[in-house]
N, C-alpha and C positions, 0 to 999 in steps of 0.2 A: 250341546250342538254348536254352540256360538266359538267355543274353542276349536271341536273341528273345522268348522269353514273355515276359519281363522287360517289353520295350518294347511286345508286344502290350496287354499289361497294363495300363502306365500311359496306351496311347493311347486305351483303351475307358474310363478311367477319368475323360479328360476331358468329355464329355457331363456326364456326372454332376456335374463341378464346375461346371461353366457353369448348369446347373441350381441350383443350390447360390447360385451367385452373384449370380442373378437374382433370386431369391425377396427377396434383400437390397438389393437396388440401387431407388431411388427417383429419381425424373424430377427433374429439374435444375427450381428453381423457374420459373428464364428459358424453360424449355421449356414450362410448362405455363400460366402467362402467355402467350406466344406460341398456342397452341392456342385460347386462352379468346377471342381477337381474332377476329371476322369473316373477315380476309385469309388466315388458319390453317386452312380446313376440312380435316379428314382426309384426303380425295381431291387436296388441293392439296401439300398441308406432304411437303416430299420430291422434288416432282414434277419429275423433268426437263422435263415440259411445262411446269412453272409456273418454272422457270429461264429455259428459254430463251425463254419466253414476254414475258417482261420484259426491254425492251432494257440498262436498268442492269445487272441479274443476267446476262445473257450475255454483253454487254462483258466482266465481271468474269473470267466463264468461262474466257473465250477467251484475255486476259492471262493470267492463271493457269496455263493450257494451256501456252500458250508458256515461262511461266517456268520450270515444270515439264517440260517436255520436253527445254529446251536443258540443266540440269542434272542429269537420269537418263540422256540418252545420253552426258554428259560420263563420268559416274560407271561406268555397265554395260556402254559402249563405246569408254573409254578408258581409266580408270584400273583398272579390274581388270585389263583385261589387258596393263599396266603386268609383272605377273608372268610373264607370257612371255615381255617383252623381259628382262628380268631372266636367266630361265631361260636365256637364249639365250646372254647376254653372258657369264655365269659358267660356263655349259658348256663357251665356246671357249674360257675363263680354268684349266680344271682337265683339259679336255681336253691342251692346251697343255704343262699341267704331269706326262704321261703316266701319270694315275695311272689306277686298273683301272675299265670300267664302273658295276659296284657301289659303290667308293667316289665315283665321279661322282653320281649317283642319289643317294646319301644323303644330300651334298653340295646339293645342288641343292635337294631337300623340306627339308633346314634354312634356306637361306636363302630359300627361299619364304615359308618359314613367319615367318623374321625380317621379310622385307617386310611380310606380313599384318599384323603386329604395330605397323610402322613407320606401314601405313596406317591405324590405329584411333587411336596417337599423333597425327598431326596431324588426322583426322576431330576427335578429344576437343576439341583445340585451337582448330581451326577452328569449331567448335559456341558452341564457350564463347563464343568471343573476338565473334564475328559477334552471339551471344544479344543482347550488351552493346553493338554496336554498334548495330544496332537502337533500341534505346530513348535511345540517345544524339544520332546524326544520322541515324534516320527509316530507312524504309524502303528506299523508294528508291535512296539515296544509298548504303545498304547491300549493295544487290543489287550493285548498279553495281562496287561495287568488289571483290566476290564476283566476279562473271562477269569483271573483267579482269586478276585473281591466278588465276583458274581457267586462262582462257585460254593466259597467261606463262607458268604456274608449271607447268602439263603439259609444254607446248612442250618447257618448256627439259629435263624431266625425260625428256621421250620422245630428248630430243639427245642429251644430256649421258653418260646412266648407262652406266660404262665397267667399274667396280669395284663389290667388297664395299662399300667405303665411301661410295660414293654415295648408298644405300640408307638410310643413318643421315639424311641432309640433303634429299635429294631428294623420294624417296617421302613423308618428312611433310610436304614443302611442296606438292605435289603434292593433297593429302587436305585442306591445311590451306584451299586457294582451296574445292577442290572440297565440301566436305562443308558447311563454314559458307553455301553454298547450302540446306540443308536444315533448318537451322537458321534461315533464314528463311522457308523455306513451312510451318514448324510455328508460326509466329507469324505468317506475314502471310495466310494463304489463308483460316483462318477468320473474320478481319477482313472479306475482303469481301462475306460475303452474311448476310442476317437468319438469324435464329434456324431459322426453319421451313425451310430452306433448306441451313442451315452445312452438313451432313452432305453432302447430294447435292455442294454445289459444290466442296468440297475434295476429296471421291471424285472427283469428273470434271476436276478440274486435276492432280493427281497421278495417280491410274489409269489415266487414258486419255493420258494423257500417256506412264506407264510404259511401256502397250502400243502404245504408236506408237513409242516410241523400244527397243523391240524390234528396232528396223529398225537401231538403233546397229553391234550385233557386226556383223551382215550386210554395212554399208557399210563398216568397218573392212577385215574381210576380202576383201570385192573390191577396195581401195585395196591392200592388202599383195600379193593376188594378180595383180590386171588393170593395175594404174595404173603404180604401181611394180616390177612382179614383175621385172624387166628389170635392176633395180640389182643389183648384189653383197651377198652377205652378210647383213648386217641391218639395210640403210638401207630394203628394203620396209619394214618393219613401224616401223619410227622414223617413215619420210615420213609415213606410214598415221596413224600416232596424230599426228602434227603436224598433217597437215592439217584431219583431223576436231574438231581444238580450234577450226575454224570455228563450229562447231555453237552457243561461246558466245556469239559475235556474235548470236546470233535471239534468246535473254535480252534485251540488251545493247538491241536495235532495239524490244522491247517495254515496257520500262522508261518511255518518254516517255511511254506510252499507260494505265501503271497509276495507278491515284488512290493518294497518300500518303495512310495512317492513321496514322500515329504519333500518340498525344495524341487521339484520338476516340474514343466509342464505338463499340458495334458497331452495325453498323447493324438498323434493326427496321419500315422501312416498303417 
């Protein structure tokens, strides 16, 4: 009991700082420049309608959409549940070894927990690394080679993981394709639309993105269940996450169609 109040506590407590934080925060001078323009009226700055109303801004959109879609359902319908095949393979590894239920279980949420860890080492990696590659050879050029290490580097890791130690190499190379995705729609998405704009359009490339590739687990698991349910053992759920690394080919097909920013401003008409 003493831990939930605990947590009621500091949940009721956030209001109050956001309140707190607001009263201090002042508008971005580019924002209110932007306002001060005719193109900016109140009823427009934000507008979905004034997005897609404009065929630049919803090209922009829609690329965006796609870049962001093929990299969250790589991420929330593949690599997370990287930790189940894990589970799986180290189950039959300790089951194998006749040791008692309970010590299997305990076994299992440690090395879980090791993967977790393994996938935030190559995400750190894959962030960093992609950050720098970005502002080196461009955008584009960046995604591009994002979505075909994301591609490979699942594949081989949904194949390959047989052991503990796979876990050390694999898993971060796995995070290292996938995550350096994200790392560049926190740099390239609010690149493509004006000021009065930014916020709506990168909500609606990543959000709605997020929520369509909701659809990710769901096709997973009918591929594990419907597709392949038929194979032995644990080549379901291996075929299931290989195939679904199709998903990065629609990045990959959008890419021709995104305008490079590297070296521009942002845009403001």
């Amino acid at each position: 009991m003493g831990c939930l109040a605990r947590d009621v506590l500091i949940g009721a407590l956030r209001p109050f700082l956001v309140v707190f934080i607001r009263r201090r925060l002042k508008e971005p001078e580019r924002w209110q420049q932007a306002m001060a323009t005719p193109a900016a009226k109140p009823h427009r700055a934000g507008s979905y309608a004034e997005l897609f109303g404009h065929p630049r801004w919803r090209r922009h959109a829609l690329i965006g959409f796609l870049l962001a879609f093929a990299g969250v359902v790589g991420l929330w319908g593949i690599l997370f549940f990287s930790i189940d095949l894990i589970r799986a393979v180290l189950r039959q590894t300790f089951e194998a070894q006749g040791l008692a239920p309970a010590v299997v279980a305990g076994k299992l949420n440690l090395w879980a927990g090791i993967a977790s860890i393994m996938i935030n080492v190559g995400a750190f990696a894959g962030m960093w690394t992609f950050s720098i590659l970005n502002e080196r050879i461009g955008r584009r050029p960046s995604f591009g080679l994002a979505f075909v290490l994301a591609l490979i580097c699942t594949a081989l890791g949904f194949a390959l993981i047989r052991q503990q130690s796979d876990l050390f190499w694999l898993v971060p190379l796995m995070a290292f394709g996938q995550f350096g995705l994200f790392a560049g729609y926190a740099i390239y998405f609010p690149e493509l639309f004006p000021t009065r704009l930014r916020s709506t359009g990168v909500s609606f490339c990543y959000n709605v993105g997020r929520f369509v590739a909701a659809a990710g687990p769901l096709t997973l698991g009918l591929l594990t269940s419907k597709v392949f349910g038929h194979l032995p053992g644990l080549l379901p759920l291996r075929y299931a996450g290989i195939s679904l690394c199709a998903v990065f080919l629609i990045g990959l097909a959008a890419l021709p169609f995104a305008p490079e920013t590297k070296g521009k401003g942002l845009p403001e008409d």
